[in-house]
N, C-alpha and C positions, 0 to 999 in steps of 0.2 A: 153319096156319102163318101168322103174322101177314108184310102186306107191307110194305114202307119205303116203296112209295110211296105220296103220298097219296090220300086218298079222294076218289072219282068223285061228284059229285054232278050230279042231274039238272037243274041252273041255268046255264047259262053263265056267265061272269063279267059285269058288269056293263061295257059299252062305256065305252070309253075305261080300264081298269081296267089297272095296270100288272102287268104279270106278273115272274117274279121273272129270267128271260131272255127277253127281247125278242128278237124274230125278226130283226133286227140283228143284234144280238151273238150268235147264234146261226150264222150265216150266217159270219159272221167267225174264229167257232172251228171251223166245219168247212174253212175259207180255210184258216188256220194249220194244222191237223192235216196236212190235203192236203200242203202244202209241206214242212211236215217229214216225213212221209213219202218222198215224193219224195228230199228230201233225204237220208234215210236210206239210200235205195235208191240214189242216187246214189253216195254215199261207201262202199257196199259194192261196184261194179263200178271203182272205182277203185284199189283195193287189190290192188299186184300179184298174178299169179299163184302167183308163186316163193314168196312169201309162205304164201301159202292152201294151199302143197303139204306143207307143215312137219309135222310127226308132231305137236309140241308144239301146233299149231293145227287139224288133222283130227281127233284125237280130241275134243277138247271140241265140236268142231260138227258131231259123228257123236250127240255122246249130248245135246247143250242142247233140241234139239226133243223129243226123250223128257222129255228131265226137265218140258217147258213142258204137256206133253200131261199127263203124271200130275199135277202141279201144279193144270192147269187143272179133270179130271177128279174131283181130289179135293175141290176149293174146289164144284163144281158138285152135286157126292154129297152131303157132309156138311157145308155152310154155307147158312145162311139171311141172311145179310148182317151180322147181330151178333154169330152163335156158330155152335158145331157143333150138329148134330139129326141123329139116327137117324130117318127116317122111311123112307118109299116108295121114294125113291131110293137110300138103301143095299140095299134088298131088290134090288133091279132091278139094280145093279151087283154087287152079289153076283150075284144068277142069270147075268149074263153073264157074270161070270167063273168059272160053271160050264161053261157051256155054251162055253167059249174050251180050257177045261182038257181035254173033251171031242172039240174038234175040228171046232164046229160049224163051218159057212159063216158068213160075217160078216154076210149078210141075216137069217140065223137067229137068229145073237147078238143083233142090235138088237131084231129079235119080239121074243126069249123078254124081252131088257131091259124092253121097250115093256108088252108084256102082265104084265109081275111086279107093274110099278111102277102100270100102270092096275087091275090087279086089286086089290091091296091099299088106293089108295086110294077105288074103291067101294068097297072093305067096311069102310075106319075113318073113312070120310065126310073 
């Protein structure tokens, strides 16, 4: 599976060599994220209560962390950053959602995932 990042080479960059973010500007985007964060977190403890108790507003924020979980699960399974791929990791999420359909214990699940997904890629290299 090819990566998007770029390739490691065993040279350092040559001193003084500008990189394409600067540990500055770097530094600055994690500042920003932080605060909007914050912010975000902020303006959700400020929305009344009476508000939040609404049936038209409990339902969607009983099912939006599902949907963000499947979402997330599924882009993690079958994408490599350009497209979709069957590889190791749909095996592995298959097997645990055998092993879910089953009954297993949820340390079980992640094994049986863990070992599907590392078994299959030793053996197709």
């Amino acid at each position: 599976m090819p990566s998007i990042l770029p390739r490691r080479t065993d040279k350092p960059p040559p001193v003084g060599a500008r990189t394409a973010f600067p540990g500055r500007v770097r530094w600055i985007a994690v500042g920003v994220t932080a605060l909007g964060c914050y912010g975000v977190k902020l303006l959700g403890l400020s929305v009344p209560a009476g508000f939040l108790e609404r049936p038209v507003v409990r339902r969607p924020a009983a099912l939006l962390p599902i949907a963000l979980l499947a979402a997330l699960t599924a882009t993690q399974a079958f994408g490599d950053g350009r497209g979709l791929v069957l590889d190791a990791r749909a095996a592995g999420l298959a097997a645990a959602g055998v092993a879910l359909v089953l009954r297993a214990p949820f340390l079980l699940v992640v094994a049986v995932a863990g070992v599907v997904t590392g078994g299959l890629r030793a053996v197709t290299g």
